[in-house]
C-alpha positions, 0 to 999 in steps of 0.5 A: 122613421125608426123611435129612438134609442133610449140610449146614446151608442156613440157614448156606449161605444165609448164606453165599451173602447175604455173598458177593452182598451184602457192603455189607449187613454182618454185622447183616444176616447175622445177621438173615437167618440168624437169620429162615430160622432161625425159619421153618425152624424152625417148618416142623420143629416143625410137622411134629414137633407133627403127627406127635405129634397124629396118633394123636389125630386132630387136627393142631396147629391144631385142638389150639389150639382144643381147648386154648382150649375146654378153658381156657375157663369154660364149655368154648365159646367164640364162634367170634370169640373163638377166632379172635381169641386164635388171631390167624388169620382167621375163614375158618381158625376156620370150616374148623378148627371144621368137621373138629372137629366132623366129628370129634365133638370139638366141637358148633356151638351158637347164642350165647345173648349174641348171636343172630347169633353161634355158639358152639363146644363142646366135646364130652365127646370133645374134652376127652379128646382134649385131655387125652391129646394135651396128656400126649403133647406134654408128654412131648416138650417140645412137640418142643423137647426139645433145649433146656434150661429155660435155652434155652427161657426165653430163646429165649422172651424173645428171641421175645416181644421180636420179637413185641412190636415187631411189634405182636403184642400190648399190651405 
């Protein structure tokens, strides 16, 4: 791991925006501030989350798929449905799937509901997969271990409310 910056280059960044772009105003600092925030914020938490599954052998993504097989009632899924809760494209279902399955941790099975469709299961070795990844990240907080439960409801709110004003879901 890289040392630290002896500076913040979000608020340097911010700093910066001001200064080239005064008749802007301090809502847009705010928001710009506050937008480099979340998406630095995700590069960290990303790395953070991964490093954390790695023992495991999956990364964060696969880790939702087995989370989603693991809540499921039967513990398979089309692979159109995870693409839809996961909200990504069926090309990133097709390709997480893959390393899964090359992995053992899931099998590829034809849908008995649709003869076109595809169904993932998972394997015996996926749930355990699943089990001791989710103890280890829960230990951690999900890497968010510096906020208190007060921060980490609203921080919640705050991202739900954006979430839902860009359409994310029905609200």
């Amino acid at each position: 791991m890289r040392s630290p910056l002896p500076f913040d280059p979000v608020d340097r960044a911010g700093d910066i925006w001001e200064q080239r772009w005064p008749e802007a105003g301090p809502h847009v600092f705010a928001a710009m501030r506050a937008v480099t925030s979340i998406m630095r914020a995700h590069q960290v938490l990303l790395s953070v989350l991964d490093a954390q599954l790695r023992p495991f052998g999956v990364t964060f993504s696969r880790y939702e798929a087995l989370v989603l097989l693991s809540h499921s009632r039967q513990g398979s899924l089309p692979l159109s449905k995870i693409g839809e809760r996961l909200q990504v494209h069926a090309t990133s279902v097709t390709n997480v799937i893959d390393r899964l399955e090359a992995a053992g941790l899931v099998t590829r099975e034809p849908n008995p509901r649709d003869g076109r469709g595809t169904l993932a299961c998972l394997t015996e070795r996926g749930a355990q997969v699943y089990r001791e990844a989710t103890e280890a990240l829960n230990g951690t907080l999900f890497g968010l271990g510096a906020l208190d439960q007060d921060d980490l409801t609203n921080l919640f709110v705050v991202l739900r409310t954006l979430r839902a004003d860009a359409g994310d879901f029905a609200t």
